[in-house]
OpenMM code with the backbone's topology and positions (N, CA, C; nanometers):
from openmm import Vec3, app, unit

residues = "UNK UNK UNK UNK UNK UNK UNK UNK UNK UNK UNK UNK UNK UNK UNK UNK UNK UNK UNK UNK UNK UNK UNK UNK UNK UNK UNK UNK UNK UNK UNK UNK UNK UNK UNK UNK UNK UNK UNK UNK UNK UNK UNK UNK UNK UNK UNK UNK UNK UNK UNK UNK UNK UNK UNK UNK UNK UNK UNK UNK UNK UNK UNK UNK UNK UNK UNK UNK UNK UNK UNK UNK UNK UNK UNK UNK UNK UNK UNK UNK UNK UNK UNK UNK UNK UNK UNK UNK UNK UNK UNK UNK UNK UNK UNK UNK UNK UNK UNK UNK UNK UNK UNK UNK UNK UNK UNK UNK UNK UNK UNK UNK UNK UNK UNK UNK UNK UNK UNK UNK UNK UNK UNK UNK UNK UNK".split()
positions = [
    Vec3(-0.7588, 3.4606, -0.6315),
    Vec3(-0.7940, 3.3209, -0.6037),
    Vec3(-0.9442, 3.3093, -0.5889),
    Vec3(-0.9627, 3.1976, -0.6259),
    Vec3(-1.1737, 3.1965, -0.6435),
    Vec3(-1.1669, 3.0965, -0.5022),
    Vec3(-1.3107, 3.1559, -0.4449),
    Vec3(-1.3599, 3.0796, -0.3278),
    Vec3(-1.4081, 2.9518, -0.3919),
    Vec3(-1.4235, 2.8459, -0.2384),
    Vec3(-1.4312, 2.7384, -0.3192),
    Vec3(-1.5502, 2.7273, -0.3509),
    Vec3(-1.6188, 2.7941, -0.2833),
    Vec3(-1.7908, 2.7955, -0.3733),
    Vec3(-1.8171, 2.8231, -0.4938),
    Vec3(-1.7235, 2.8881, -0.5466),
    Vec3(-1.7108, 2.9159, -0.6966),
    Vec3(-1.7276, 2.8166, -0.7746),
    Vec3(-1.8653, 2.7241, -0.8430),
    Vec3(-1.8167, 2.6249, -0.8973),
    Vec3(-1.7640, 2.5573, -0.9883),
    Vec3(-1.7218, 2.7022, -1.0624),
    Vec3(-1.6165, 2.7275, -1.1728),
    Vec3(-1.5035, 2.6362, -1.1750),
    Vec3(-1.4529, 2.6119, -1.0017),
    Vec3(-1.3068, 2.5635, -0.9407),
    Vec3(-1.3027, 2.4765, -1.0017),
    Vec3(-1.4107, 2.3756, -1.0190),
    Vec3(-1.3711, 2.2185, -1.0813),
    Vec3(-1.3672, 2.2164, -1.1866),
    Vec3(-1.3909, 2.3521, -1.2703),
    Vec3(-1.3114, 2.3037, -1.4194),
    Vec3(-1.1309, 2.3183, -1.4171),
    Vec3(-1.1037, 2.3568, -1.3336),
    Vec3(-0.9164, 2.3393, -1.3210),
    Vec3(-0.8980, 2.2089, -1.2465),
    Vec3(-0.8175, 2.1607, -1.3059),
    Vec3(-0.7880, 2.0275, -1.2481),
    Vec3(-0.7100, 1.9800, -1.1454),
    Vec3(-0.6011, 2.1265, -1.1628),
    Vec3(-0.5995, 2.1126, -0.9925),
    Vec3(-0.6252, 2.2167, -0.8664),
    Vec3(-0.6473, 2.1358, -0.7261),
    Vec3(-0.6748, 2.2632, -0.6049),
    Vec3(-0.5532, 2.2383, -0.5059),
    Vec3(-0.5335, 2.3591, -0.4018),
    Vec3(-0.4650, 2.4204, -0.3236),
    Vec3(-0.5184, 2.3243, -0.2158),
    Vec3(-0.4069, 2.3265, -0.1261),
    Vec3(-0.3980, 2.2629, -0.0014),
    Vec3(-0.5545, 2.4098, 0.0863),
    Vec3(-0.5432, 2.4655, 0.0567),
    Vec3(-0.6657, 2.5561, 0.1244),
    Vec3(-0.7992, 2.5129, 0.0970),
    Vec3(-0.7977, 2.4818, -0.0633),
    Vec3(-0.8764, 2.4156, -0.1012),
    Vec3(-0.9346, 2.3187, -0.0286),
    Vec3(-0.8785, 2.2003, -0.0291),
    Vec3(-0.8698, 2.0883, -0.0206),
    Vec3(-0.9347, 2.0991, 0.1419),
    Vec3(-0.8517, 2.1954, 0.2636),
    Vec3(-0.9081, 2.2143, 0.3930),
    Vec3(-1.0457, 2.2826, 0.3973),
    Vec3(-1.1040, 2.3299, 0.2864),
    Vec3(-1.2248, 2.4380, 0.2760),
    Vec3(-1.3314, 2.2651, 0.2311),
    Vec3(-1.2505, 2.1829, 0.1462),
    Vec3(-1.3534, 2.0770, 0.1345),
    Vec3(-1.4180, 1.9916, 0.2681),
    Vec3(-1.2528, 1.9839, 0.3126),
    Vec3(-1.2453, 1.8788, 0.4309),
    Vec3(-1.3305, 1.9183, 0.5700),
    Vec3(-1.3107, 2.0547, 0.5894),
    Vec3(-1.4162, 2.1216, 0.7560),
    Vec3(-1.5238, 2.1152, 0.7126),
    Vec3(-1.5889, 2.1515, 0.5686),
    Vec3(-1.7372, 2.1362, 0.5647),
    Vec3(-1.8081, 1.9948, 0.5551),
    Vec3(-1.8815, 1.9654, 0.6679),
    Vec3(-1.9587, 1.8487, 0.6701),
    Vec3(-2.0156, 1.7705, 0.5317),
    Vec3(-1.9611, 1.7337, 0.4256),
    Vec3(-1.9741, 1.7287, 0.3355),
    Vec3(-1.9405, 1.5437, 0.3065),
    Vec3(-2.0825, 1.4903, 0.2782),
    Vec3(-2.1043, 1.3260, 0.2461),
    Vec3(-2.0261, 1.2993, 0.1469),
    Vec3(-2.0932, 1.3735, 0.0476),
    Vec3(-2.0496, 1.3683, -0.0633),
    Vec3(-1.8700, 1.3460, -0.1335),
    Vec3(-1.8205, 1.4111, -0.0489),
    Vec3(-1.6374, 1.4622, -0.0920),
    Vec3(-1.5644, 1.2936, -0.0637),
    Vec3(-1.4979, 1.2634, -0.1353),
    Vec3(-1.4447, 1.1375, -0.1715),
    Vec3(-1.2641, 1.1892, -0.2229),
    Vec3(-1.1918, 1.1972, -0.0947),
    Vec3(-1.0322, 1.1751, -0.1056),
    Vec3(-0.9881, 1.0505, -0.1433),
    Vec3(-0.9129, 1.0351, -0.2511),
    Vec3(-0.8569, 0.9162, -0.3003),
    Vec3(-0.6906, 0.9279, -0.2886),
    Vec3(-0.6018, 0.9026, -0.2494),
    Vec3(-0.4527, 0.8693, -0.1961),
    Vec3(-0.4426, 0.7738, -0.3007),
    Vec3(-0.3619, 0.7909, -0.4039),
    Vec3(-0.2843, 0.6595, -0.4797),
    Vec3(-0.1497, 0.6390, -0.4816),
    Vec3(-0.1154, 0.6842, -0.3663),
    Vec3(0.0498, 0.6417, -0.3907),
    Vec3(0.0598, 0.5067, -0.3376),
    Vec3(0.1321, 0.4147, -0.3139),
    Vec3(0.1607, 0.3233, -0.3108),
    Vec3(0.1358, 0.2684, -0.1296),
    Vec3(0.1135, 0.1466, -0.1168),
    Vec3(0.0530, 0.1119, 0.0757),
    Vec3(0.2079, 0.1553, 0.0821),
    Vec3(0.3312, 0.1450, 0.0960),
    Vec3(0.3720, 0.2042, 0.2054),
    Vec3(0.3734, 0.3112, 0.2477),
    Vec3(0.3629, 0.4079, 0.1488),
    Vec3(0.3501, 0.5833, 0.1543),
    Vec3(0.2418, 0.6092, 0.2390),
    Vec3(0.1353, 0.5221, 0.2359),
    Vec3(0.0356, 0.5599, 0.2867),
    Vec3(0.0423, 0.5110, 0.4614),
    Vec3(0.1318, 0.3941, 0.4815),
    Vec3(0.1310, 0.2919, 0.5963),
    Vec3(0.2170, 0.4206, 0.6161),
    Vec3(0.2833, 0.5421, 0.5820),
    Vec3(0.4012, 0.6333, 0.6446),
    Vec3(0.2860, 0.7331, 0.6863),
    Vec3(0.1436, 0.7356, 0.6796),
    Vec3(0.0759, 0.8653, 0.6828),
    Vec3(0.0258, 0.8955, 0.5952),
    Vec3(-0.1449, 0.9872, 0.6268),
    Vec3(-0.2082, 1.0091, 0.4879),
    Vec3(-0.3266, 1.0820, 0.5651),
    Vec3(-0.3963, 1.1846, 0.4707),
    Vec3(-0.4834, 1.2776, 0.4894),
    Vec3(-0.6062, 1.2341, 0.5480),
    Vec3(-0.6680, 1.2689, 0.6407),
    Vec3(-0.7520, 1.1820, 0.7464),
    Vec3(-0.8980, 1.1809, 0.6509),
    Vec3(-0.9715, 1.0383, 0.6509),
    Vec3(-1.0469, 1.0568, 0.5672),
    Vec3(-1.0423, 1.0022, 0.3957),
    Vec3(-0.9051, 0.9934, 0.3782),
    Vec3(-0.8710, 0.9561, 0.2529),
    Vec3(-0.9203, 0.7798, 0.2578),
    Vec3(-0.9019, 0.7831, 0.1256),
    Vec3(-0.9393, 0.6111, 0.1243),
    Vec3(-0.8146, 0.5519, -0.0211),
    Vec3(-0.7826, 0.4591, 0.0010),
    Vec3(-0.6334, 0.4223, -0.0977),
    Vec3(-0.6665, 0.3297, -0.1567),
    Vec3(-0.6529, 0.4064, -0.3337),
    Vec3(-0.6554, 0.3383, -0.4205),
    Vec3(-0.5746, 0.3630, -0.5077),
    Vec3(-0.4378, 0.2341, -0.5283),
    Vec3(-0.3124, 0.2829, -0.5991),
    Vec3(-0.3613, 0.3512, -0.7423),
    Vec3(-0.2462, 0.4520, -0.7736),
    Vec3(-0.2365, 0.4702, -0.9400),
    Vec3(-0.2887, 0.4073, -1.0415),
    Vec3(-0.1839, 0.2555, -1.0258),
    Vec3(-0.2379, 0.2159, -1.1320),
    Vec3(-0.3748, 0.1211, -1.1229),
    Vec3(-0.4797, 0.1603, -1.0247),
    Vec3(-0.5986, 0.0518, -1.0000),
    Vec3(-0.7159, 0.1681, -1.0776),
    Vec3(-0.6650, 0.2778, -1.0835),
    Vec3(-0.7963, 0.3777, -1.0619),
    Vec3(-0.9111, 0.3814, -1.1848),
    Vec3(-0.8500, 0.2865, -1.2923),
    Vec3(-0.9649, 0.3248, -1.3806),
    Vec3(-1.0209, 0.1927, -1.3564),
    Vec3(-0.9929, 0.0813, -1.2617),
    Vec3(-1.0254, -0.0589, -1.2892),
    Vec3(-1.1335, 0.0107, -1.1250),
    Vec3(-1.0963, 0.0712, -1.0492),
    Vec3(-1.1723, 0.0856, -0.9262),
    Vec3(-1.2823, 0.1554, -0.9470),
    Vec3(-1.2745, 0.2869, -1.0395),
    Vec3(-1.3665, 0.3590, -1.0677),
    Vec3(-1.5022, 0.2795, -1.1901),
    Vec3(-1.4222, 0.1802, -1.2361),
    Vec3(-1.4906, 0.1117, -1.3339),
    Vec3(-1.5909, -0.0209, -1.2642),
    Vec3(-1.5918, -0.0352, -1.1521),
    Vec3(-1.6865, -0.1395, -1.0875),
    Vec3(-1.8098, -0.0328, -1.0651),
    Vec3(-1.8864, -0.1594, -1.0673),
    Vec3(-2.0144, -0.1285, -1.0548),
    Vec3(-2.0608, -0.0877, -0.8779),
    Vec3(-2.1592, 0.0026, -0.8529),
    Vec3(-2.1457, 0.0880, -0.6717),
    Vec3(-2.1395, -0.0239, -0.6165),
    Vec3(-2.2161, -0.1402, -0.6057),
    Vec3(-2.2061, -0.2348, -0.4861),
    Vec3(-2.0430, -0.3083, -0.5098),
    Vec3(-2.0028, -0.3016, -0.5582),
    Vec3(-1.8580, -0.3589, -0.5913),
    Vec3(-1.7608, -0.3047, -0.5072),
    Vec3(-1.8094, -0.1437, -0.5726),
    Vec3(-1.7307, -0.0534, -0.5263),
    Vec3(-1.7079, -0.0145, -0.3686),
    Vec3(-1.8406, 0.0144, -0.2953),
    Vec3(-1.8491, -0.0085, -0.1708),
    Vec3(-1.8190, -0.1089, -0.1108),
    Vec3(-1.8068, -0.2371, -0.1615),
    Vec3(-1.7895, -0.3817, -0.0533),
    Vec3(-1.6043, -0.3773, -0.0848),
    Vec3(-1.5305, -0.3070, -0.1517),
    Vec3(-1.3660, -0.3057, -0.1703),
    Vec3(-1.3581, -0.2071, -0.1020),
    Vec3(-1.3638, -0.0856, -0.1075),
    Vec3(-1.3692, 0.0618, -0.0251),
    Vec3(-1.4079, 0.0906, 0.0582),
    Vec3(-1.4983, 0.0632, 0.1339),
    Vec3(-1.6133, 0.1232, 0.2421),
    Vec3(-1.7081, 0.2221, 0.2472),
    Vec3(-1.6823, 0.2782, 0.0905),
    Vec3(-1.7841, 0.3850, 0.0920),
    Vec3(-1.8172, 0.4113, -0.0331),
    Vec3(-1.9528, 0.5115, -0.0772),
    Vec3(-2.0086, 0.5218, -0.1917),
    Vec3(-1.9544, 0.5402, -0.3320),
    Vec3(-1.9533, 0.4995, -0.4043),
    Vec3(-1.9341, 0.5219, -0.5312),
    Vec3(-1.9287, 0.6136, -0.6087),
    Vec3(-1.8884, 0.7191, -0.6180),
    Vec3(-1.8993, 0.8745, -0.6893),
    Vec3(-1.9849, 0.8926, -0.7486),
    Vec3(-2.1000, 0.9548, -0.8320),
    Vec3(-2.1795, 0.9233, -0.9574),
    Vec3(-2.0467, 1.0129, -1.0470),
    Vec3(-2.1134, 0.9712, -1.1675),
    Vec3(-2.0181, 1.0691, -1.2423),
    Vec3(-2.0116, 1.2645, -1.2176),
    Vec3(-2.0782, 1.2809, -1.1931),
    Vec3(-2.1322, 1.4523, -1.2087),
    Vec3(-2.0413, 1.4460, -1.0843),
    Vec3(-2.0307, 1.3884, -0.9865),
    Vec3(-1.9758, 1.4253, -0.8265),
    Vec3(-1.9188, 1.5511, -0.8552),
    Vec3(-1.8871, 1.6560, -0.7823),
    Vec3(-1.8461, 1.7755, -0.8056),
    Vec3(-1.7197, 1.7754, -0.6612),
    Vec3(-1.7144, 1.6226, -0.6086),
    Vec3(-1.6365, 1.6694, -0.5106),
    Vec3(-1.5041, 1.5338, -0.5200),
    Vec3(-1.4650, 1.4930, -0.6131),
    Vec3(-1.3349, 1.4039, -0.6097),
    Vec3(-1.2168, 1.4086, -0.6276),
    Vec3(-1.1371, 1.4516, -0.5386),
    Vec3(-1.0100, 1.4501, -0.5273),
    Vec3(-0.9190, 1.3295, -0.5327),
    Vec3(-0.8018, 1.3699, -0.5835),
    Vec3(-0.6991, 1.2611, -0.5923),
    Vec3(-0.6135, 1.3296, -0.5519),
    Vec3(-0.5214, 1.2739, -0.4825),
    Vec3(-0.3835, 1.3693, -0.4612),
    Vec3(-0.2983, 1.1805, -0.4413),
    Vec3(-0.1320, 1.2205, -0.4147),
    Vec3(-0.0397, 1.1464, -0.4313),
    Vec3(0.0801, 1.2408, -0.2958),
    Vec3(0.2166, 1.1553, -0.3301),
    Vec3(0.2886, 1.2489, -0.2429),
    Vec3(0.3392, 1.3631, -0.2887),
    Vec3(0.3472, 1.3695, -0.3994),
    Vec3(0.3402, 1.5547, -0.4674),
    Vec3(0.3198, 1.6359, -0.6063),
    Vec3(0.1670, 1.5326, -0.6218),
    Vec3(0.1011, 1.5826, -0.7629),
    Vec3(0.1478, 1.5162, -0.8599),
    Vec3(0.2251, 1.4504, -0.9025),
    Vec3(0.2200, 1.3914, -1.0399),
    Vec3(0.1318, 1.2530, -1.0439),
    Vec3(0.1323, 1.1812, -0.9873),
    Vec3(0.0710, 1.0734, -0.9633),
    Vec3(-0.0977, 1.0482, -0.9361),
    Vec3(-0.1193, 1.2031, -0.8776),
    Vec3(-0.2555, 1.2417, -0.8733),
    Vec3(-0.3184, 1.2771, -0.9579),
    Vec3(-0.2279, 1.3976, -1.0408),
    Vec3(-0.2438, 1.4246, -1.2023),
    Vec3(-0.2604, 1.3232, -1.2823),
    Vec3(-0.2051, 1.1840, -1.2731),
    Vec3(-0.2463, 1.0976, -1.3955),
    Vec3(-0.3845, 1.0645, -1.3805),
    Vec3(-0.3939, 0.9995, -1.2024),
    Vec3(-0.5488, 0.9794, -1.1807),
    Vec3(-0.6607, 1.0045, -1.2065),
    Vec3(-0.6362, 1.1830, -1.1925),
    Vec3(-0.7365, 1.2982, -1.2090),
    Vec3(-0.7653, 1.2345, -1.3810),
    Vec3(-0.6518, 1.2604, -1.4695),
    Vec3(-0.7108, 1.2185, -1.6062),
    Vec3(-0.7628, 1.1492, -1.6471),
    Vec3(-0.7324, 0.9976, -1.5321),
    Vec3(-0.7996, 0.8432, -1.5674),
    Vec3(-0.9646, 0.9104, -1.5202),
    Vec3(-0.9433, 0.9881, -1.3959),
    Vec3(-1.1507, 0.9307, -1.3752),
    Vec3(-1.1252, 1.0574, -1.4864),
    Vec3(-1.1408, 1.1731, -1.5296),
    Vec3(-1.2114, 1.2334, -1.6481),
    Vec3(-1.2132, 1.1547, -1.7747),
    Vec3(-1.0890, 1.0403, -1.8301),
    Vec3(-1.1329, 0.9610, -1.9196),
    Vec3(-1.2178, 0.9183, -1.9136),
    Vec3(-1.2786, 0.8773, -1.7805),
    Vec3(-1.4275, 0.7563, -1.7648),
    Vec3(-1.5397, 0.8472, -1.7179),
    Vec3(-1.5428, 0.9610, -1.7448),
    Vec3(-1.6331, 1.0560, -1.7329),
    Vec3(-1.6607, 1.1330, -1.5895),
    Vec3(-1.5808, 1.1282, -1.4945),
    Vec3(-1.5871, 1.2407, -1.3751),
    Vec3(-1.4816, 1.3631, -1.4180),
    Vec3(-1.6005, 1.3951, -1.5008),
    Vec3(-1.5586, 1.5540, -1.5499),
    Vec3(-1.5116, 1.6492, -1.4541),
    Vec3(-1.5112, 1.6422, -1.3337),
    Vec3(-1.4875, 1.7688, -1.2346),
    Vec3(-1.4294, 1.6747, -1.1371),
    Vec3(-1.3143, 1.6174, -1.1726),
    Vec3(-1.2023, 1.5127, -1.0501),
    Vec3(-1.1231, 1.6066, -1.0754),
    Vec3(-1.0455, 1.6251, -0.9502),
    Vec3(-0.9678, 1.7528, -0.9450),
    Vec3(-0.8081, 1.6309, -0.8775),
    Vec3(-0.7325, 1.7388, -0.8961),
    Vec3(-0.6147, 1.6981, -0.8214),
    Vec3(-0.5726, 1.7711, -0.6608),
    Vec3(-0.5568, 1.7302, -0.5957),
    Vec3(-0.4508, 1.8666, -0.5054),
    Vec3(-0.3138, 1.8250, -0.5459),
    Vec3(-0.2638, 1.8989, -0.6307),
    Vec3(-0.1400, 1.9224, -0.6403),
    Vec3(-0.0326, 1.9503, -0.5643),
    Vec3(-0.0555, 1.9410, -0.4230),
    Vec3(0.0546, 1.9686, -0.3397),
    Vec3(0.1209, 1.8474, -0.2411),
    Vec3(-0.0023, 1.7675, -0.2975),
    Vec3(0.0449, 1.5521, -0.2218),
    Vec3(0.0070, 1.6066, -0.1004),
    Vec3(0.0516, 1.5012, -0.0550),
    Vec3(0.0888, 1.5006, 0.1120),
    Vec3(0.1917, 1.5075, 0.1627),
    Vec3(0.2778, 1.5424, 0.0872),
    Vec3(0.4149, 1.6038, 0.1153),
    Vec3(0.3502, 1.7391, 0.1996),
    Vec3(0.2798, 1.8148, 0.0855),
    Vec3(0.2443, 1.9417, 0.1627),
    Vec3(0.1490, 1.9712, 0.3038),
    Vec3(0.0575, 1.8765, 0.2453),
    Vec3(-0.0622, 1.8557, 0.3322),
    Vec3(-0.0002, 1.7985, 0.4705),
    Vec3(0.1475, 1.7029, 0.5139),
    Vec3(0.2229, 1.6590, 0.6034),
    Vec3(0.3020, 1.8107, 0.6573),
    Vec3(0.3408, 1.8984, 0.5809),
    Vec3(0.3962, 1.9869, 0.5985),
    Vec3(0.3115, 2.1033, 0.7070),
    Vec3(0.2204, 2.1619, 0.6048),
    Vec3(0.1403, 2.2195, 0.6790),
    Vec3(0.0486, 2.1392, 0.8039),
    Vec3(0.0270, 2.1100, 0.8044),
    Vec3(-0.0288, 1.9977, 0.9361),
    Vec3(0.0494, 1.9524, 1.0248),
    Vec3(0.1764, 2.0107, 0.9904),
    Vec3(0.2615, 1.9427, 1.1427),
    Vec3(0.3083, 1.8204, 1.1845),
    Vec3(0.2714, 1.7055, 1.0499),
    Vec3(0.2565, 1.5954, 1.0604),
    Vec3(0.4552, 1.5248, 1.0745),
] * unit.nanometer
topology = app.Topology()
chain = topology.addChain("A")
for resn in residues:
    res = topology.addResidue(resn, chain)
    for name in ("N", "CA", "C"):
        topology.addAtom(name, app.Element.getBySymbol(name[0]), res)
C-alpha cells in the first residue's frame, strides 16, 4: 500500500477509508469532501467536514464560477490541479460516477473513497 504522501495516489481513482483519515487529521485547507448521496442519507449522518452536493448536481456545481461557488457551499472552489478532492457516497458507486464527472471537467486527481459512509459509519462507531 503507498503512503499517502505518495503523490502517485491520485492517479487511482479510488482511496481507502485510511486514506481518507490520513487526509482528514492533517490540517489541510485545501482538502474538499463532497457527500452526493441524496439530503436524506446525509440528514441520517455524514463524514464531519463534508459538504453535500447531490450526484446528479456535480458537474452543474463544479461548473460555476468560485464566487458562485462559495456563496451555494460555504467554501472555496477547487482549482482544477487540487490534488485533494474527494467524493464518496454511501458505498462507492455514486461517488465513482462523480469522481468521473469532475475528471470530465478537468480535476484530473478527484479521487473516490470507495468505501461510502457505510464504511466510514462503520469504522467510526457511528
Amino acid at each position: 500500500m503507498e503512503s499517502y504522501s505518495d503523490s502517485s495516489l491520485f492517479y487511482y481513482k479510488d482511496i481507502s477509508y485510511s486514506d481518507l483519515k490520513a487526509l482528514l487529521t492533517k490540517s489541510n485547507k485545501g482538502l474538499l469532501v463532497v457527500d452526493v448521496r441524496t439530503k436524506e442519507e446525509v440528514d441520517r449522518g455524514h463524514i464531519p467536514g463534508s459538504i453535500h452536493i447531490p450526484v446528479d448536481t456535480v458537474e452543474s456545481a463544479l461548473a460555476l464560477d468560485p464566487v458562485e461557488f462559495q456563496a451555494k457551499y460555504g467554501v472555496p472552489k477547487p482549482p482544477l490541479d487540487t490534488p485533494e478532492l474527494v467524493f464518496h457516497c454511501q458505498m462507492g458507486r455514486r461517488g465513482g460516477v462523480a469522481t468521473d464527472k469532475a475528471r470530465g471537467l478537468g480535476f484530473q486527481k478527484a479521487v473516490n473513497y470507495a468505501g461510502g459512509y457505510q464504511e466510514w459509519s462503520e469504522k467510526e462507531g457511528k
